[in-house]
TIVOBA-44828 format. One record per residue: x, y, z of N, C-alpha, C in turn; chain. Coordinates in Angstrom, 2 decimals. Layout:
# TIVOBA-44828
R	n.px	n.py	n.pz	ca.px	ca.py	ca.pz	c.px	c.py	c.pz	chain
R	X	Y	Z	X	Y	Z	X	Y	Z	A
...
***
This chain:
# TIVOBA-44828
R	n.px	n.py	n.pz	ca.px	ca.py	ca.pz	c.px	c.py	c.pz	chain
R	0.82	-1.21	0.00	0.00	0.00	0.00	0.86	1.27	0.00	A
R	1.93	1.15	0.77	2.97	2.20	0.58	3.19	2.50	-0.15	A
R	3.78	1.80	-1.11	4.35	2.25	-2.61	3.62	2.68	-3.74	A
R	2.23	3.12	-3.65	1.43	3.65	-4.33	1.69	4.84	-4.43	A
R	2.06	5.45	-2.79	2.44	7.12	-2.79	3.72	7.25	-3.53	A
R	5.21	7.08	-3.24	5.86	7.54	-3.79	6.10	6.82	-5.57	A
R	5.09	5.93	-6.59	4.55	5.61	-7.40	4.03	6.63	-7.85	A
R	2.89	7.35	-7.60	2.15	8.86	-8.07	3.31	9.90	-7.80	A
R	4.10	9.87	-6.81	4.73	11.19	-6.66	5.92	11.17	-7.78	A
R	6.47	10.26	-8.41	7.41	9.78	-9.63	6.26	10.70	-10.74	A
R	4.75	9.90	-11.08	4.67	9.88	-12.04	4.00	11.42	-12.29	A
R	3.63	12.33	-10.87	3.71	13.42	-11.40	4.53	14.46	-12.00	A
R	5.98	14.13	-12.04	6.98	14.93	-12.49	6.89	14.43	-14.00	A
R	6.40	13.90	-14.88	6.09	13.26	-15.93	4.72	14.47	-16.58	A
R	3.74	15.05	-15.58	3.28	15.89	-15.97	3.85	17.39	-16.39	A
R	4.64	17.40	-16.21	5.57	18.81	-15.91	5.68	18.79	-17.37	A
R	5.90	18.03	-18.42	6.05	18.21	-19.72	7.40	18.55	-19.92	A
R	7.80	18.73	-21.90	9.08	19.14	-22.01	8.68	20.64	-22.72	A
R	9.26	21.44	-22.76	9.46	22.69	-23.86	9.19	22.70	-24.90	A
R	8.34	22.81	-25.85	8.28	22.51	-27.56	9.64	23.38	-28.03	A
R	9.98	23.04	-28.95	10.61	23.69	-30.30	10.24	24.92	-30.79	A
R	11.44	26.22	-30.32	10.62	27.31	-31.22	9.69	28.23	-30.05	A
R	9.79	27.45	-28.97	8.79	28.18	-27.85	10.22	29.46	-27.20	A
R	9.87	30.31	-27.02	10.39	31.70	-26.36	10.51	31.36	-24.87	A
R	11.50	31.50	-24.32	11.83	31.08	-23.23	11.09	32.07	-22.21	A
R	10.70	33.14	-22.58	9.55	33.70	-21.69	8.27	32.91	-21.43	A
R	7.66	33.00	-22.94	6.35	32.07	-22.83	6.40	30.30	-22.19	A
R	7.50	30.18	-22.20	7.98	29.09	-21.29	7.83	28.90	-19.90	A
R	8.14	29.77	-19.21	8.27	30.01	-17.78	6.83	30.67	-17.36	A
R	6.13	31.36	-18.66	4.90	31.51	-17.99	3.67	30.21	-17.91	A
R	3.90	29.24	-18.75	3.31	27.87	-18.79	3.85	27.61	-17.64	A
R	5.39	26.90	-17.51	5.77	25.83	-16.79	5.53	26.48	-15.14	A
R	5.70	27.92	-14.61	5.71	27.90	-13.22	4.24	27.43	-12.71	A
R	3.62	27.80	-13.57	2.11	27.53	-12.34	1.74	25.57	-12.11	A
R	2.40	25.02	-13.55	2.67	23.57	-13.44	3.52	23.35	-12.44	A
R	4.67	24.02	-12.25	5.58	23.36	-11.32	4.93	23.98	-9.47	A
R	4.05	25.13	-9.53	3.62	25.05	-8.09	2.85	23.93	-8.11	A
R	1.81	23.77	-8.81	0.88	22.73	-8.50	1.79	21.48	-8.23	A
R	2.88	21.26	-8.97	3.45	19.94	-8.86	3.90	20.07	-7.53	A
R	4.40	21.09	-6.65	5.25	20.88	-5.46	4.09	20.84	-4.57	A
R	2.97	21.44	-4.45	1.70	21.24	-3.70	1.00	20.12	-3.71	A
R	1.11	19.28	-4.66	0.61	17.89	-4.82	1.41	17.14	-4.49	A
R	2.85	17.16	-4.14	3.58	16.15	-3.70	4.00	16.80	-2.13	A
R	3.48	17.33	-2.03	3.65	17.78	-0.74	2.43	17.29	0.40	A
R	0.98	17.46	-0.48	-0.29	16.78	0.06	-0.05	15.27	-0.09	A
R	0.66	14.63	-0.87	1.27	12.89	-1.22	1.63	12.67	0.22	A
R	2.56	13.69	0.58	3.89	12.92	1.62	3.12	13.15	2.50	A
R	2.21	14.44	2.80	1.33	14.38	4.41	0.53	13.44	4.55	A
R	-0.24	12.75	3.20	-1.03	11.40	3.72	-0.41	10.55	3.85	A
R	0.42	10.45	2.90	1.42	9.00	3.14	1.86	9.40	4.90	A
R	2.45	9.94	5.19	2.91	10.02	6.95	1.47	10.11	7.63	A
R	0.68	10.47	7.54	-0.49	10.84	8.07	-1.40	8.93	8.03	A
R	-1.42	8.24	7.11	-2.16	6.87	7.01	-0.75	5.79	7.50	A
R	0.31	6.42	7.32	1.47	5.65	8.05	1.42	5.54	9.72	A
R	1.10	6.55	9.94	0.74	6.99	11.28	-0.79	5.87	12.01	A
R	-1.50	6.19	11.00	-2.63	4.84	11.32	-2.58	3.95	11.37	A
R	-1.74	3.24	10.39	-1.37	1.61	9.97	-0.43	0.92	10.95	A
R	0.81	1.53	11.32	1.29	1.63	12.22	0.92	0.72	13.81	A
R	-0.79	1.67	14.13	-0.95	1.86	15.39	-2.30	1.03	15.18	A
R	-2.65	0.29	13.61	-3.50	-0.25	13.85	-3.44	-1.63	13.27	A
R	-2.10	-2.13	12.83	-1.71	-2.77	11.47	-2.81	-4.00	11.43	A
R	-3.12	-4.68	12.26	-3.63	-5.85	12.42	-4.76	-6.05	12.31	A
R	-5.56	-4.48	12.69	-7.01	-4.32	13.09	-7.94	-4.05	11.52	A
R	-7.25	-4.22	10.67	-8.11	-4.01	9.55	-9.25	-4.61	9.25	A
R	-10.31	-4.49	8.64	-11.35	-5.67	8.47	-11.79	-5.49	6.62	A
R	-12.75	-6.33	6.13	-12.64	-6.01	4.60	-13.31	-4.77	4.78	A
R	-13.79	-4.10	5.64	-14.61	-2.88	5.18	-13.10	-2.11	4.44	A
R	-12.45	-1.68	5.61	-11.40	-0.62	6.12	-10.38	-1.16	5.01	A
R	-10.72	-2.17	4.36	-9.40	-2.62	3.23	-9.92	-2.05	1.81	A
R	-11.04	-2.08	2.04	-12.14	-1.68	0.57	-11.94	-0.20	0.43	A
R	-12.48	0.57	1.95	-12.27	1.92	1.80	-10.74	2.59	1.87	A
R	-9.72	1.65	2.10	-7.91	1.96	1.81	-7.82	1.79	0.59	A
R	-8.58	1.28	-0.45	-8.48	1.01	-1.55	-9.38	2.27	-2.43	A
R	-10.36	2.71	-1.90	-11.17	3.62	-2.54	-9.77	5.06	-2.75	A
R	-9.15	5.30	-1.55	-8.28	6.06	-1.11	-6.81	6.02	-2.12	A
R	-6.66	4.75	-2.13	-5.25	4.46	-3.10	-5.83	5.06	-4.25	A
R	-7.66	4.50	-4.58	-7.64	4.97	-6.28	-7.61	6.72	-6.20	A
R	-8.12	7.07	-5.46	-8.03	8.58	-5.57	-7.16	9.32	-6.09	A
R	-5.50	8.56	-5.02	-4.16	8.85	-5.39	-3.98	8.99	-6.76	A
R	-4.15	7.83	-7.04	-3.62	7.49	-8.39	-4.71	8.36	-9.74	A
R	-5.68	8.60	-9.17	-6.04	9.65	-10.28	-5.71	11.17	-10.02	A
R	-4.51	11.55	-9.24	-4.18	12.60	-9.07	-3.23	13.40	-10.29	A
R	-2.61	12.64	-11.05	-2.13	12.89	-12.06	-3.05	13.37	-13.60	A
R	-3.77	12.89	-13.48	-4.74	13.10	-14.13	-5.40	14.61	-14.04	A
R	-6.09	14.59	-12.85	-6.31	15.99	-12.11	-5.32	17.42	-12.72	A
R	-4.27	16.73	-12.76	-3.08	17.81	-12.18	-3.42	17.98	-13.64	A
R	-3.39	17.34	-14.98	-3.20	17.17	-16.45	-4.80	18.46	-16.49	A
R	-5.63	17.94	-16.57	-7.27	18.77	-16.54	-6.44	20.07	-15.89	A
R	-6.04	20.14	-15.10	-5.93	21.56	-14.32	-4.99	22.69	-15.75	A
R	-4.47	22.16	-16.27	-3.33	22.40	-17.35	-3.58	22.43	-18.92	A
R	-5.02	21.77	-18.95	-5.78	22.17	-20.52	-6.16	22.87	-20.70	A
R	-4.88	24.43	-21.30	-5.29	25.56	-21.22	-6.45	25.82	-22.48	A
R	-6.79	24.92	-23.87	-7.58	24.92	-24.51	-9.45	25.03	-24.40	A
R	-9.38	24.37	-23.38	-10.84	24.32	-22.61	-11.29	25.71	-21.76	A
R	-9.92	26.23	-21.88	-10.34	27.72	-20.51	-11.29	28.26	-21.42	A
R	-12.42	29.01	-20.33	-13.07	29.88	-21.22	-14.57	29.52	-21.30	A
R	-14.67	27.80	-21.82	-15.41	26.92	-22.13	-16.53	27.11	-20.78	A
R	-18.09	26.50	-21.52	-18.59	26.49	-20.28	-19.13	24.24	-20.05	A
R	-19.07	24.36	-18.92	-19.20	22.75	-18.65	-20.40	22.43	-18.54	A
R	-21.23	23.17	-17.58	-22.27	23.10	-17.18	-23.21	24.33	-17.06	A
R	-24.65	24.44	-17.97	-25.41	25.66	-17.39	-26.82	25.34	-16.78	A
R	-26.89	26.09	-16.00	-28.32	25.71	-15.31	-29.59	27.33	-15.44	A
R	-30.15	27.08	-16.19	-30.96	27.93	-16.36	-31.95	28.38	-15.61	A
R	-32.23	27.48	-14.74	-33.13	27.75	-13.62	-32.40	29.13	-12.61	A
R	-31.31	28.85	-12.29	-30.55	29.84	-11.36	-29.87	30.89	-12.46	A
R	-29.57	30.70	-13.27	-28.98	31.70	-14.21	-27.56	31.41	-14.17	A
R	-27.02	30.12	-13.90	-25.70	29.18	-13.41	-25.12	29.29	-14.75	A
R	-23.63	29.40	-14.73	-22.30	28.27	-15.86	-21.02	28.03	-15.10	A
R	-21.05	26.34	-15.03	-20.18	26.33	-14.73	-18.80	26.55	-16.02	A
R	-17.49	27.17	-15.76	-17.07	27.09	-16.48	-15.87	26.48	-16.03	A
R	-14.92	25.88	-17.33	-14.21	24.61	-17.60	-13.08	25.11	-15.92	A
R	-12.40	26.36	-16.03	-11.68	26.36	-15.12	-12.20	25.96	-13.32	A
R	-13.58	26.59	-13.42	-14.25	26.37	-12.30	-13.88	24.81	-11.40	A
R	-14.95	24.17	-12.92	-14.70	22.63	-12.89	-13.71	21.90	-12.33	A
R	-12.37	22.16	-13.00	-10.98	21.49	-12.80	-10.88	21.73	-11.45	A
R	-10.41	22.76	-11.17	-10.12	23.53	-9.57	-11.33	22.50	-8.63	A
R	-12.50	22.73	-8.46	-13.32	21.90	-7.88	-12.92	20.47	-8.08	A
R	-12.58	19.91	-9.28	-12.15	18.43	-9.42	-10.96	17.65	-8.35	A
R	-10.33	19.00	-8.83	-8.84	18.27	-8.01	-8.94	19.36	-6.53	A
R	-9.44	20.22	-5.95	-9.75	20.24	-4.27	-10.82	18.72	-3.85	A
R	-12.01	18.45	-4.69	-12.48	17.04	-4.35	-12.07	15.87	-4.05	A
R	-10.98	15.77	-4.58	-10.05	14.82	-5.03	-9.51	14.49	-3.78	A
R	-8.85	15.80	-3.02	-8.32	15.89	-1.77	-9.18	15.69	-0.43	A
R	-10.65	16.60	-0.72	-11.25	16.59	0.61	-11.63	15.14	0.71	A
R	-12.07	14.01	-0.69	-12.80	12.68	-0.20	-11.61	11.81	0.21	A
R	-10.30	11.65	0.10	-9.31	11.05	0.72	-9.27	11.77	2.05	A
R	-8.88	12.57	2.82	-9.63	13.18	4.10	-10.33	12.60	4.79	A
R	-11.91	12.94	3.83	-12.61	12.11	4.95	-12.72	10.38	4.73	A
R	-12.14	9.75	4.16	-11.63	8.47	3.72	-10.87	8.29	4.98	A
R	-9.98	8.61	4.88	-8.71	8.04	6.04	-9.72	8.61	7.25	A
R	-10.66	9.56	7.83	-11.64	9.87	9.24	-12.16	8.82	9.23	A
R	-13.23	8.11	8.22	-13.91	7.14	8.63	-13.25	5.88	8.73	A
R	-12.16	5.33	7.95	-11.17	4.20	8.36	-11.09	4.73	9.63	A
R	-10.49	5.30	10.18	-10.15	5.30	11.33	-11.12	5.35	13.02	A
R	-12.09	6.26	12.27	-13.49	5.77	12.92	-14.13	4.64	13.18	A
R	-13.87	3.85	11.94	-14.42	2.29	12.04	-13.25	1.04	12.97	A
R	-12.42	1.58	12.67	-11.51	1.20	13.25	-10.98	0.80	14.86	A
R	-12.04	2.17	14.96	-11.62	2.96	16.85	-13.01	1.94	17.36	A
R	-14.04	1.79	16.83	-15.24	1.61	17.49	-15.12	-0.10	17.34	A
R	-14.46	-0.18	16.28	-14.57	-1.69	16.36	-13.65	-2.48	17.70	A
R	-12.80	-2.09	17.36	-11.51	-3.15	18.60	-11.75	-2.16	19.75	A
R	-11.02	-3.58	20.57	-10.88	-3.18	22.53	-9.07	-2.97	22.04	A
R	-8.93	-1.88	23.14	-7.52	-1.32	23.09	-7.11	-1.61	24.33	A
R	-5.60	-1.58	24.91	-5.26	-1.23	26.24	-5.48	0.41	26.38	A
R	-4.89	0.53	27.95	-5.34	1.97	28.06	-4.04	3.01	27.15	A
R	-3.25	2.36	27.28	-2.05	3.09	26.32	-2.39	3.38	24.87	A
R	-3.23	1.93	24.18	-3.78	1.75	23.08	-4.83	3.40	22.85	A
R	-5.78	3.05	23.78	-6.85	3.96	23.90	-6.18	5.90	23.93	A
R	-5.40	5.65	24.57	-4.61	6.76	24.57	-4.33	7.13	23.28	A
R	-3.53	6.57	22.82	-2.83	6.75	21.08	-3.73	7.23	20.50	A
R	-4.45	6.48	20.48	-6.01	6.25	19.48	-6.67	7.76	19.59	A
R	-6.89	8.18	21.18	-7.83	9.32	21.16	-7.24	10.77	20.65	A
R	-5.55	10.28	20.81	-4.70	11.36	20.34	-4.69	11.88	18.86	A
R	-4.67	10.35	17.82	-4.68	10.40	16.44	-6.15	11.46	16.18	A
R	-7.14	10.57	16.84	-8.35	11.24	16.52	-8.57	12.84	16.80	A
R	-8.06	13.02	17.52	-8.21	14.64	18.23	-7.56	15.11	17.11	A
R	-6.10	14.88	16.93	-5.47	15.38	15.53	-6.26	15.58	14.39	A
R	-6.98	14.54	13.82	-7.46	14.47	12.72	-8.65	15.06	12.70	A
R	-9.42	15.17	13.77	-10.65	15.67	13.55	-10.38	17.67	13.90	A
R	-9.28	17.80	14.64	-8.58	18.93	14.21	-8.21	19.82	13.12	A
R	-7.26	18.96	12.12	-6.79	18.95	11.15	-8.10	19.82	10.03	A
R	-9.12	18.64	10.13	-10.11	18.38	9.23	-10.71	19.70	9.73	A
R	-10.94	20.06	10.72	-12.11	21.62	11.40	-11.52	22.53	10.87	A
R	-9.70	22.82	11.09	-9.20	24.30	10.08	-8.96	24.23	9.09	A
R	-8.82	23.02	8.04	-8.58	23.57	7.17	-10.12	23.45	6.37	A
R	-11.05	22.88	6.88	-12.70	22.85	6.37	-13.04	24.58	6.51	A
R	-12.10	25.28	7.50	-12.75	26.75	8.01	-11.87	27.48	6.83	A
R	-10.53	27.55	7.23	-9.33	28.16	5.91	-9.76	27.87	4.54	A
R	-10.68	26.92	4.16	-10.50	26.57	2.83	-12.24	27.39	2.41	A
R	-12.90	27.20	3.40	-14.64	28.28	3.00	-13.89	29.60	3.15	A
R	-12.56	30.23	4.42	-12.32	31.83	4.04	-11.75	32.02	2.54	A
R	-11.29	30.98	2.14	-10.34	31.25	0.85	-11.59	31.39	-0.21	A
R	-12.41	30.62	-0.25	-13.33	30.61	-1.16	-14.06	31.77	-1.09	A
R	-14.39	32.66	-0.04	-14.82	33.97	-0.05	-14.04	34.91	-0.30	A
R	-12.75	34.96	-0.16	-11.87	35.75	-0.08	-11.84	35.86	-1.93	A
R	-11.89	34.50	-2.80	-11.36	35.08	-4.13	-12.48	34.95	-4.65	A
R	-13.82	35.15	-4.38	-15.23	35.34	-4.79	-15.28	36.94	-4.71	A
R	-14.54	37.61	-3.33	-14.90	38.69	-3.25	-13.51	39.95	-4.50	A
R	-12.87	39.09	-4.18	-11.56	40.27	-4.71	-10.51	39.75	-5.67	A
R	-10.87	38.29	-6.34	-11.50	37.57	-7.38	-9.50	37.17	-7.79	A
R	-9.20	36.91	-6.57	-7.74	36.63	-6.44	-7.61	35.05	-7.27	A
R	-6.06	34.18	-6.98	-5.65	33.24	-7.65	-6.63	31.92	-7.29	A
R	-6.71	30.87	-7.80	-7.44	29.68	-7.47	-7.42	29.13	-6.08	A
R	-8.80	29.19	-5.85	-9.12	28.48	-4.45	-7.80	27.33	-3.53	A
R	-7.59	26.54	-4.55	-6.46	25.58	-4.54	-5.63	25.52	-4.08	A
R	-4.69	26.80	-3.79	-3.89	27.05	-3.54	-3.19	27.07	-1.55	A
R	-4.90	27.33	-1.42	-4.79	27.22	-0.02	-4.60	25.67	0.57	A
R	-4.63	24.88	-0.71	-4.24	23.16	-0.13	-2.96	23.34	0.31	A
R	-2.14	24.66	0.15	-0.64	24.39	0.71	-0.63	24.06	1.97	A
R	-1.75	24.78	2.80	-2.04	24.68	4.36	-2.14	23.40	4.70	A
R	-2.75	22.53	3.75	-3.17	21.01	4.96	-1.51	20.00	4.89	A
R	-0.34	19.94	4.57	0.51	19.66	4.47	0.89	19.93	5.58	A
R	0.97	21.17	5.79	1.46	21.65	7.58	0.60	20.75	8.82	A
R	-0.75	21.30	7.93	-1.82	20.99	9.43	-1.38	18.96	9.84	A
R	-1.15	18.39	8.69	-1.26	17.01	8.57	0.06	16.60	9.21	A
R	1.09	17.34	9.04	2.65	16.57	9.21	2.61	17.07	11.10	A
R	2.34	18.32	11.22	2.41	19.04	12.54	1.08	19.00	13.48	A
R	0.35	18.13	12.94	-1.20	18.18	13.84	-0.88	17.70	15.13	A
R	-0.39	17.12	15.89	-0.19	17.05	16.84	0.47	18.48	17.97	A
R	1.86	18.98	16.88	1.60	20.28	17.99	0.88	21.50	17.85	A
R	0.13	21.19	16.28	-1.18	22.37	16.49	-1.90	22.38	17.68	A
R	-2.40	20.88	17.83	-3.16	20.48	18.86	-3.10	20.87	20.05	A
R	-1.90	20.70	20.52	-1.13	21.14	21.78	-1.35	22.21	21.95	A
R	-0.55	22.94	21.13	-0.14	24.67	21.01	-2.37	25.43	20.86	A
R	-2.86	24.86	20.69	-4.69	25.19	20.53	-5.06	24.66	22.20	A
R	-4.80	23.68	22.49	-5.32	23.23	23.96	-4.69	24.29	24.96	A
R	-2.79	24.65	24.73	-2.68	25.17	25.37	-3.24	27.21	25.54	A
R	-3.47	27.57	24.77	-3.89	28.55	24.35	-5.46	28.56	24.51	A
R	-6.37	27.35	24.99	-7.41	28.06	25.13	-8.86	27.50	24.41	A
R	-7.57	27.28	22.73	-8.95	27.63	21.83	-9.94	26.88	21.37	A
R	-9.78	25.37	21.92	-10.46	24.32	21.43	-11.29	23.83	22.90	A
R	-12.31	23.56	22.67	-12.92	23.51	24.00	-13.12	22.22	25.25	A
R	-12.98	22.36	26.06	-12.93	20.90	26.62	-13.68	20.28	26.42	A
R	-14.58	20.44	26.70	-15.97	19.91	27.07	-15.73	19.02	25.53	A
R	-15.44	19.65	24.31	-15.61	18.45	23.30	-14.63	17.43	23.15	A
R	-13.55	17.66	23.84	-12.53	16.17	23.92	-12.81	15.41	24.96	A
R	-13.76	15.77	26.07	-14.31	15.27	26.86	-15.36	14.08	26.47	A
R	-16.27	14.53	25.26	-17.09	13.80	24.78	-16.46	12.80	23.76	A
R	-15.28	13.36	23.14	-14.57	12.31	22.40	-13.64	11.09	23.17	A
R	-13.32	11.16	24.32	-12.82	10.86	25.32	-13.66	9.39	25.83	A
R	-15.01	10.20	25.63	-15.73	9.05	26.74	-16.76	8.14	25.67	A
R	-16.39	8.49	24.15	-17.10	8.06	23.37	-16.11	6.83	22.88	A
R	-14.69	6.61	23.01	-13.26	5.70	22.83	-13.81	5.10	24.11	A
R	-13.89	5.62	24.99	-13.77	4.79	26.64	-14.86	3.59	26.26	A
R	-16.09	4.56	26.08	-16.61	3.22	26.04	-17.00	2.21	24.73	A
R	-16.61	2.75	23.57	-16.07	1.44	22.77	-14.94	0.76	23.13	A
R	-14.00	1.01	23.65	-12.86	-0.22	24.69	-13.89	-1.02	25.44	A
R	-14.90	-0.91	25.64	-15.19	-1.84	26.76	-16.00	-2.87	25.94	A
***
């Protein structure tokens, strides 16, 4: 299952393309940079799940059942159509185009819209993919109390993780609705951090105040008593 991630992270540098013949080394660099951010932002979201489901497997290796193997598998395919994604994001021929209109609302979607929405989707259903593995996971098996510990820690992380950047990613979407800035997308640079460092977000938020007890309290006693 491992080797699926650094597998996609190879074969996105394959999207990056070569230079045509005859192309102006200006008009060059204005194609290739916005390919090469997306490429370092997508292999950057690679390595936080890969450490992030490493982190699960790890602490759960044994506990799998066919559900949690089916939905690790829904997750691998995701991966692997990330290249793809990245390709759609880069068909500058389609810009412009409209995909979808809805006449009832006075709606179009158009082609750029689309892509951008395709590949943030792409990201949020692996997300909540690896929440519910791990959900199914927690409720199914009895842990020791050390076990239980780990367990409530991962979860606090993740269901962390998942609250700011679900909040950062609706400000971004208002933010370039209102003042009609670069692609929503971009703010995926954030969950790389939130994913590799969620644990001392966590910390550094408990200690500061900002996350409330009372709800790790309820997450707390909702692990307690699936252990039993």
């Amino acid at each position: 299952m491992d080797a699926i991630y650094p597998i996609v992270m190879t074969v996105l540098v394959l999207e990056l393309g070569e230079p045509e013949s005859g192309v102006e080394i200006q008009d060059y660099v204005n194609v290739i940079v916005p390919k090469i951010i997306d490429y370092i932002l997508s292999f950057l979201l690679l390595f936080s799940f890969w450490y992030n489901q490493s982190r699960i497997n790890n602490l759960f290796e044994q506990d799998h059942s066919r559900l949690t193997l089916w939905l690790n598998s829904i997750v691998l395919m995701l991966v692997t159509l990330l290249p793809f994604s990245i390709r759609l994001l880069h068909t500058e021929q389609y810009y412009g185009s409209t995909v979808l209109t809805i006449d009832y609302f006075n709606l179009k979607l158009t082609y750029e819209v689309f892509v951008d929405a395709f590949f943030i989707a792409n990201w949020l259903i692996i997300d909540v993919m690896i929440n519910l593995i791990l959900y199914i996971i927690a409720k199914k098996h009895v842990y020791t109390m050390s076990g239980r510990k780990q367990l409530a820690c991962i979860v606090r992380s993740r269901v962390t993780t998942t609250a700011l950047f679900t909040l950062l990613f609706g400000l971004s979407i208002i933010i370039n609705f209102l003042f009609e800035l670069s692609s929503p997308r971009r703010v995926l640079f954030v969950f790389p951090v939130l994913l590799i460092f969620e644990d001392e977000i966590v910390n550094l938020l408990n200690r500061e105040g900002f996350i409330m007890n009372i709800f790790f309290k309820q997450l707390r006693r909702i692990f307690r008593s699936g252990g039993r």
